[in-house]
C-alpha positions as CSV (number, residue, x, y, z in Angstrom):
1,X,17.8,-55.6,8.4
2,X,14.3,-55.1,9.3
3,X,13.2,-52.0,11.2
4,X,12.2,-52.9,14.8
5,X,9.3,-52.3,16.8
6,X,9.1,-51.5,20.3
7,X,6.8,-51.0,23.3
8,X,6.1,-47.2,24.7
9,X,3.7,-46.0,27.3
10,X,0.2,-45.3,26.3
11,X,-0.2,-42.1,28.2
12,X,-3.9,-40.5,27.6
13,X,-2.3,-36.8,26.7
14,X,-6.2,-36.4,25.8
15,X,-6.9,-35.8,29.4
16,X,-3.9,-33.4,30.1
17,X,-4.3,-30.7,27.0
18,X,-7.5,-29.0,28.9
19,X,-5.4,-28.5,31.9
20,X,-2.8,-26.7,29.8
21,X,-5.1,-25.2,27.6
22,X,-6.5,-21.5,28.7
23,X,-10.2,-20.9,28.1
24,X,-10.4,-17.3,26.0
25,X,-13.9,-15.9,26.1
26,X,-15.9,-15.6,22.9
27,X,-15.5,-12.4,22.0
28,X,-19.1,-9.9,22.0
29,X,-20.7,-8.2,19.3
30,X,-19.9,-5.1,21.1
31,X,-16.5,-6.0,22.0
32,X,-16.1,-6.7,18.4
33,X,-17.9,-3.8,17.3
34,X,-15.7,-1.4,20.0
35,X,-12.3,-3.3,18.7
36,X,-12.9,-2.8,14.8
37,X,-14.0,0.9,16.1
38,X,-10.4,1.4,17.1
39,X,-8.3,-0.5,14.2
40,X,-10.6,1.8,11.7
41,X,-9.5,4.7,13.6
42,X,-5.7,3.8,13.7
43,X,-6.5,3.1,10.0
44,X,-7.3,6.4,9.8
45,X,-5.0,8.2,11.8
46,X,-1.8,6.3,9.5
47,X,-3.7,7.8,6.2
48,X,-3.8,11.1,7.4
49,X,-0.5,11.2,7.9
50,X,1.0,9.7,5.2
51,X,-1.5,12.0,3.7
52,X,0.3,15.0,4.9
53,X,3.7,13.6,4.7
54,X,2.8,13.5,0.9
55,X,1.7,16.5,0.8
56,X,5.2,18.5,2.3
57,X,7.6,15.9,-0.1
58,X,5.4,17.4,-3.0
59,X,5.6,21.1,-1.0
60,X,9.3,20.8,-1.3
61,X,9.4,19.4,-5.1
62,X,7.0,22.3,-6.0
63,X,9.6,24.9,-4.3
64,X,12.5,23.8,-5.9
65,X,10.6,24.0,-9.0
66,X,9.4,28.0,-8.2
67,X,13.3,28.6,-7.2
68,X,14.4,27.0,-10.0
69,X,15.0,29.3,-12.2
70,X,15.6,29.8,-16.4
71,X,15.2,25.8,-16.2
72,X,12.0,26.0,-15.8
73,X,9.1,27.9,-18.0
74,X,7.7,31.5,-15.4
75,X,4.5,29.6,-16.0
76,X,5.1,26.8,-14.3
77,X,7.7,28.7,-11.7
78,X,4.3,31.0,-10.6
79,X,2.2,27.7,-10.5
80,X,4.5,25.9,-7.9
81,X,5.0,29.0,-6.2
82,X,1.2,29.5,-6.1
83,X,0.8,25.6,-4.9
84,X,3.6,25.9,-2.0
85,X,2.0,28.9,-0.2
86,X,-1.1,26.9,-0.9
87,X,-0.1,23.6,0.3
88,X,1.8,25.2,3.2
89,X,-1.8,26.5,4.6
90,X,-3.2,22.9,3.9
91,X,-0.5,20.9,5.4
92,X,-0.6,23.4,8.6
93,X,-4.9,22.9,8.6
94,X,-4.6,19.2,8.3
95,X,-2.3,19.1,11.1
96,X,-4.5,21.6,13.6
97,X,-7.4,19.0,12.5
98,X,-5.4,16.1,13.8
99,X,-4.0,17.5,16.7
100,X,-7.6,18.1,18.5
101,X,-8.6,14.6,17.5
């Protein structure tokens, strides 16, 4: 059996898709300019705080180093201990720094 053929309209569905279609604006150099302005400073804005979200997991791995007792060498108890009051001022500057921006 032979596959048969048959007769369909010919619509022109060239002249309807303009209709349909909306016309978007070129975007400006400016526009463009003003847009990439803002993703680069949403960019930024996730860094910094991922930034100081690293920052206070690596606060609370260097505290339960200084608290940890015989386990660990006093050197490196006094370090972390050093690097938590340390970090705690940083974490609390970055975060004064971000909150006025």
């Amino acid at each position: 059996m032979s596959p048969s053929l048959s007769v369909v309209a010919d619509n022109d569905l060239r002249a309807a898709a303009p209709a349909k279609l909306e016309i978007q604006k070129a975007e400006t150099v400016a526009e463009r300019v003003r847009r990439l302005q803002a993703e680069a400073r949403q960019l930024a804005k996730d860094h910094i705080h991922a930034f100081t979200a690293a920052m206070s997991d690596l606060e609370r791995m260097a505290a339960e180093i200084a608290e940890g007792g015989d386990a660990y060498p006093a050197g490196v108890r006094d370090l972390a201990r050093r690097f938590v009051d340390d970090c705690e001022a940083r974490v609390q500057t970055l975060e004064a720094i971000t909150a006025r921006t």
